[in-house]
C-alpha positions in Angstrom: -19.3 7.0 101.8 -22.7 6.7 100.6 -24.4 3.0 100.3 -26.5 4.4 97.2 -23.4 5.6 95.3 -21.2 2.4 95.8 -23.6 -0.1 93.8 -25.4 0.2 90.2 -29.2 -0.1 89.1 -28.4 -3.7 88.9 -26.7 -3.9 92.8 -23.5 -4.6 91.5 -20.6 -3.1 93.4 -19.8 0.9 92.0 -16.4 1.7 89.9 -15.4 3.3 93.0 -15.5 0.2 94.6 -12.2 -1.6 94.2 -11.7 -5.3 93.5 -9.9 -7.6 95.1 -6.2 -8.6 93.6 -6.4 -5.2 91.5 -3.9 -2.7 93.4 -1.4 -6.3 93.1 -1.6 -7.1 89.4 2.3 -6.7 88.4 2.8 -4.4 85.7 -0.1 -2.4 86.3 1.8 -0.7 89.7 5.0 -0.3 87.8 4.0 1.0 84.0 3.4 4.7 85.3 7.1 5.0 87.2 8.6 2.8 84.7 7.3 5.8 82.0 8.3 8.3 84.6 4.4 9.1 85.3 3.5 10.8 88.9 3.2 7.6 91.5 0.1 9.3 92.9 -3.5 8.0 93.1 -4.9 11.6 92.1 -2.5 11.1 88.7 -3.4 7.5 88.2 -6.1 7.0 86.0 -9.1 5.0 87.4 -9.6 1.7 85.9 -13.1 0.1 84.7 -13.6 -3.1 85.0 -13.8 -4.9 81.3 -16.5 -7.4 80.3 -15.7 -11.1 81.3 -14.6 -11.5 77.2 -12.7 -8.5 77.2 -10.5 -8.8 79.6 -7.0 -8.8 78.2 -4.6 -11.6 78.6 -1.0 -10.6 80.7 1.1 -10.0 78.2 -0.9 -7.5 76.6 -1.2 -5.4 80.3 2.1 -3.9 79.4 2.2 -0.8 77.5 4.3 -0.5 74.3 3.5 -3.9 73.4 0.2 -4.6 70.6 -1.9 -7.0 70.8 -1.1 -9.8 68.4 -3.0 -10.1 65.2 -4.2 -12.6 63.6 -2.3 -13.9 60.6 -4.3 -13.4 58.1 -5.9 -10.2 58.8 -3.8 -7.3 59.4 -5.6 -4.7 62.2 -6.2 -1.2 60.2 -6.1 0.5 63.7 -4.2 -0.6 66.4 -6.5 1.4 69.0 -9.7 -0.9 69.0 -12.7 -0.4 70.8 -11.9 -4.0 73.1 -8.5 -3.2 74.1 -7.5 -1.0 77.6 -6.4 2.3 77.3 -2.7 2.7 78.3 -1.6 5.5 80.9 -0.2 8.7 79.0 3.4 8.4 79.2 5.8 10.6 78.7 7.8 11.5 75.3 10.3 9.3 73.9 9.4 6.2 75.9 7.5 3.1 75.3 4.6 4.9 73.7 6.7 6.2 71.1 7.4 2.5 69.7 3.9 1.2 70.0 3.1 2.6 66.7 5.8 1.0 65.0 5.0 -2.8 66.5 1.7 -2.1 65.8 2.8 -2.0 62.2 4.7 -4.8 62.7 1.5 -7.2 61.8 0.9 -5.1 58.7 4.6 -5.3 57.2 4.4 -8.8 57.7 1.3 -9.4 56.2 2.3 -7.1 52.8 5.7 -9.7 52.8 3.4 -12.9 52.3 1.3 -11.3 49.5 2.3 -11.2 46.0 3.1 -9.0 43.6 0.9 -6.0 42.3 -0.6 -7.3 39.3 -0.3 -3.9 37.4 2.9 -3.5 37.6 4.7 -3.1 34.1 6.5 -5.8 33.2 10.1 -5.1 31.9 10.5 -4.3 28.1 11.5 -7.7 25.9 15.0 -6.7 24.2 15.0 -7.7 20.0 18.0 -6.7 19.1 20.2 -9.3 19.8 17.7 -11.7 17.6 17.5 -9.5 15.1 21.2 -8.9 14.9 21.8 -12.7 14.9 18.9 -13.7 12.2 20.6 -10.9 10.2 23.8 -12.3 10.5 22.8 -16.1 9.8 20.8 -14.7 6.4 23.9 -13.0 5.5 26.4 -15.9 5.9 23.7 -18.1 4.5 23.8 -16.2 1.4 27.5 -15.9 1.6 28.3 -19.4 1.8 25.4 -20.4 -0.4 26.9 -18.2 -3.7 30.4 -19.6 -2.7 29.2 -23.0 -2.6 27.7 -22.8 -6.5 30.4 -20.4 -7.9 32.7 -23.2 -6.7 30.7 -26.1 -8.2 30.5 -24.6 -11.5 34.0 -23.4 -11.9 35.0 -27.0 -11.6 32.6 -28.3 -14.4 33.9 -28.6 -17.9 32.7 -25.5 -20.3 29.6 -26.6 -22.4 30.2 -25.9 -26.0 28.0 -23.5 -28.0 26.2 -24.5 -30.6 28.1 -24.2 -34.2 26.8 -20.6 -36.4 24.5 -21.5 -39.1 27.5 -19.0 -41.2 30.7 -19.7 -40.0 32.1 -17.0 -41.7 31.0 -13.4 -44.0 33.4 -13.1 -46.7 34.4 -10.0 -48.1 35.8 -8.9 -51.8 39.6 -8.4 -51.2 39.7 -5.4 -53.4 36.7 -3.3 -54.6 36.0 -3.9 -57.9 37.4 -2.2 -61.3 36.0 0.3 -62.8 33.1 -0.6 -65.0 32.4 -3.7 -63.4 30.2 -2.2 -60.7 26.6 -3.2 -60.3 24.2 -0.8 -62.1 22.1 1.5 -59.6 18.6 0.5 -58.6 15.9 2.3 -61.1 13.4 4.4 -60.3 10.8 1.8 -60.6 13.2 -0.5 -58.1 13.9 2.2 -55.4 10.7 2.8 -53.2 12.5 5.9 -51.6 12.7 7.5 -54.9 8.8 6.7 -55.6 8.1 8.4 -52.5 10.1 11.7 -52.5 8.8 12.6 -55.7 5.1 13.8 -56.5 3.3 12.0 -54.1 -0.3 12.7 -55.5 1.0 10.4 -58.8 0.7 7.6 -56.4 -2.7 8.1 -56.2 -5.0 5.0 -57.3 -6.8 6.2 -60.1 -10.3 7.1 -60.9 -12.7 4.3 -61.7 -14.3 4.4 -65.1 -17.5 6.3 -64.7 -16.2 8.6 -61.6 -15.9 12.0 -61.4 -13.6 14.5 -58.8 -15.2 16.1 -56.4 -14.8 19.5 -54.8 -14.0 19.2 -51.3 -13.1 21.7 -48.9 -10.2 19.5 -47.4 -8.8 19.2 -50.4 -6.5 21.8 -52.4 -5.1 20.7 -55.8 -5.1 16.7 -54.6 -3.2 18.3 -50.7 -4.3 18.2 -47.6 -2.9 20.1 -44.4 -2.4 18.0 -41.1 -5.3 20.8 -39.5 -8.4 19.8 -42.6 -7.2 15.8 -41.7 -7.6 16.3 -38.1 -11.2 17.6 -38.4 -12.3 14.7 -39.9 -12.1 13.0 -36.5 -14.3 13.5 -32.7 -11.0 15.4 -31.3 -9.4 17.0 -33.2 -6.8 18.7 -31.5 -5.6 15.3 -30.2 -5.2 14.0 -33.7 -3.2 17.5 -34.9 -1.0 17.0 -31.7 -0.2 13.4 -32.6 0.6 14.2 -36.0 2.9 17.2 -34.9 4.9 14.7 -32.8 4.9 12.1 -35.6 6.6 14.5 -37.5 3.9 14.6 -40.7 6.1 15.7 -43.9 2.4 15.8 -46.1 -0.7 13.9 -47.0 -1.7 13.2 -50.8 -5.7 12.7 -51.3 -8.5 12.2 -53.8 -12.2 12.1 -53.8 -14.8 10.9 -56.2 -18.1 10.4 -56.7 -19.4 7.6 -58.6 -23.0 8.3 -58.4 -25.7 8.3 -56.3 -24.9 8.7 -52.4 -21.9 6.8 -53.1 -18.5 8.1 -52.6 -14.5 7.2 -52.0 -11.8 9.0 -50.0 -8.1 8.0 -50.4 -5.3 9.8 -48.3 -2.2 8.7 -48.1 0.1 10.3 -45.3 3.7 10.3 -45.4 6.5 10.8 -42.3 9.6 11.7 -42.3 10.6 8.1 -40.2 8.9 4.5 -41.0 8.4 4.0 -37.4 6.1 7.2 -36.8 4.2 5.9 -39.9 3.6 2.7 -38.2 2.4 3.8 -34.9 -0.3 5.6 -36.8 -1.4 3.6 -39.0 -1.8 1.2 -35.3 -3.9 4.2 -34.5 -6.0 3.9 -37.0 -6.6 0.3 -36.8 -7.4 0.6 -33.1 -10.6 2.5 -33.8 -12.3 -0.4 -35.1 -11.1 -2.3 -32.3 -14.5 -4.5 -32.1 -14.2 -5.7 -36.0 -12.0 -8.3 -36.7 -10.8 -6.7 -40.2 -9.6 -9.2 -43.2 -5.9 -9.0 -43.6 -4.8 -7.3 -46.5 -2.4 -9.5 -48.8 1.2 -8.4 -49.5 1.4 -6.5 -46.5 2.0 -7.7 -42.9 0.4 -4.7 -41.0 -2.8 -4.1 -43.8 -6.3 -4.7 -42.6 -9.9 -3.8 -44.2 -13.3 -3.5 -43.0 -16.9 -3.8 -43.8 -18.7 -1.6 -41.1 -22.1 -1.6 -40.1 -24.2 0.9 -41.5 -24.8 4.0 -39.4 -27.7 6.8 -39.4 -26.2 10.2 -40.6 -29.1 12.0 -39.1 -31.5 12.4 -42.6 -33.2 9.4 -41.7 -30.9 7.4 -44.4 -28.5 4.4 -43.6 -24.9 5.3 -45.0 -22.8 2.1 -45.3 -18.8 2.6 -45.0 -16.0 0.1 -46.4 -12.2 1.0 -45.0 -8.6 -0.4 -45.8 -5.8 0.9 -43.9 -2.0 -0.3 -44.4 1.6 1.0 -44.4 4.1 1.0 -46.4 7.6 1.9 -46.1 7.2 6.0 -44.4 3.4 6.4 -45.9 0.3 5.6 -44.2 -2.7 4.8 -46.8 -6.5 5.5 -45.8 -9.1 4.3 -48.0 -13.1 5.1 -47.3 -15.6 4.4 -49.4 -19.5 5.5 -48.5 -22.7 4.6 -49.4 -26.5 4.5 -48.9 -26.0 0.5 -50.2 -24.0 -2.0 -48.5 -20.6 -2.2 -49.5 -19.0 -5.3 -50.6 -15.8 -7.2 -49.4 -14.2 -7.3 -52.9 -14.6 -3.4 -53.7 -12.7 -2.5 -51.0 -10.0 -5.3 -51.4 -9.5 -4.7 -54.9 -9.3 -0.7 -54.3 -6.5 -1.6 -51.5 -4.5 -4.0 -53.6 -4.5 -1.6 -56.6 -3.3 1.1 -54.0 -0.5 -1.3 -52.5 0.8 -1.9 -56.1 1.5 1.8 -56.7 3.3 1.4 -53.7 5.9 -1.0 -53.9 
């Protein structure tokens, strides 16, 4: 053997060179026939010596067995750079189960950590609650009416008050012949006022006035289509009056001189409660004037308007009473370029109210 290949640069001894002790470390002579290896020193693989801190301890000479980890750091690879390669041994044995200690560290260390924090927690179950608030609100309710039914059927009745007529009496027999009231007059029945010629319910002309010729007029009638267009919409009004059920409409017009004029119509249904609901109509269009309630009628309102511009440059002034009575609905409108006073129109009304009643 060559001097120059048995030391190093730095005149250490070579690999070739063997230490002391080496060839009688126990273990080392007996891993490769215990894994059924070839015992000779051509299979055997040559050793290199390990740096002073990396030389392993004796328990960790035997193959099969891992190094130990620490505890709290699990190794990612068993095969580090530091620790000495084991002699290949054959399948099935020892080298087989290192993999498995070597996880050993690793199965441990996943036992001491907790639990994943993403993992869904199980779903809350609300029926039982719901089914036993349900339940309790039930028998509450139960008991509760029970309870008060019970209380009250053991408390004396409390007597009613006494009827202001204790009693309607009633003629035994009709009466005899001859003895029975006279019927109501003509003058006394309203109905039979109203079913007869309705125009001679008219108010009549004031002295001075004069009739006028009107195209809504037609011998002192008016159709339900020439009253409708007298108003912003008229189909709306000529609907309305359709469903009301209009029977006719009485009118006059005069003129008493100069721009001033008056317009009376009265309407009549066949029911008092379609007369009613228009004669609310009409009321609700002056909405924003209070009105002066007309006397001897409960429903019976006129106005004094404010004067509006017909368009000519000329202020036209308009007084209005509007009532019901019975199954007729009375309109009264008087116009004029002057302003109109309270007690025209009130007087006009009340005369028309008489006829009336």
């Amino acid at each position: 053997m060559n001097t120059a290949d048995s030391t190093d640069a730095a005149g250490r001894p070579g690999a070739a060179a063997e230490e002391p002790g080496a060839a009688e470390e126990p273990g080392a002579a007996e891993a490769p026939e215990a894994a059924g290896a070839p015992a000779t020193a051509q299979d055997a693989p040559t050793a290199t010596a390990p740096a002073p801190d990396a030389i392993p301890s004796p328990a960790s000479d035997a193959p099969g067995v891992a190094p130990e980890a620490p505890k709290d750091h699990a190794p990612k690879d068993p095969d580090t750079r530091d620790a000495p390669k084991a002699p290949d041994a054959a399948p099935g044995t020892a080298q087989d189960t290192a993999p498995d200690a070597a996880t050993a560290p690793d199965a441990a260390a996943s036992a001491e950590l907790p639990p994943a924090q993403g993992a869904p927690r199980p779903a809350r179950r609300w029926g039982r609650t719901v089914l036993l608030i349900a339940a309790a609100a039930v028998t509450g309710v139960s008991v509760g009416t029970a309870v008060g039914y019970r209380i009250q059927a053991d408390r004396p009745p409390t007597p009613l008050p006494p009827l202001n007529q204790p009693g309607l009496a009633y003629p035994a027999a009709p009466l005899p012949k001859g003895e029975e009231p006279p019927p109501l007059t003509a003058a006394e029945d309203r109905r039979v006022k109203t079913d007869g010629d309705l125009r001679k319910l008219l108010a009549p002309r004031p002295k001075g006035a004069k009739d006028m010729d009107v195209w809504w007029l037609k011998n002192g009638w008016e159709d339900g289509a020439s009253y409708a267009r007298g108003y912003r919409w008229p189909v709306a009004v000529f609907e309305d009056l359709v469903e009301r059920d209009l029977r006719r409409i009485a009118g006059a017009a005069w003129d008493q001189g100069g721009d001033k004029e008056t317009h009376i119509e009265l309407l009549q249904f066949r029911g008092g409660g379609s007369a009613m609901t228009h004669a609310e109509q009409l009321r609700e269009q002056h909405a924003g004037a209070d009105g002066t309630p007309l006397q001897g009628n409960g429903n019976g309102r006129y106005y004094v308007l404010p004067p509006s511009d017909v368009g000519v440059g000329v202020l036209m002034h308009r007084a209005r009473a509007v009532f019901q009575r019975g199954d007729v609905v009375v309109d009264i409108n008087i116009y004029d370029s002057e302003r109109i006073s309270q007690t025209e129109i009130r007087a006009l009304a009340e005369r028309q109210l008489e006829l009336l009643s």
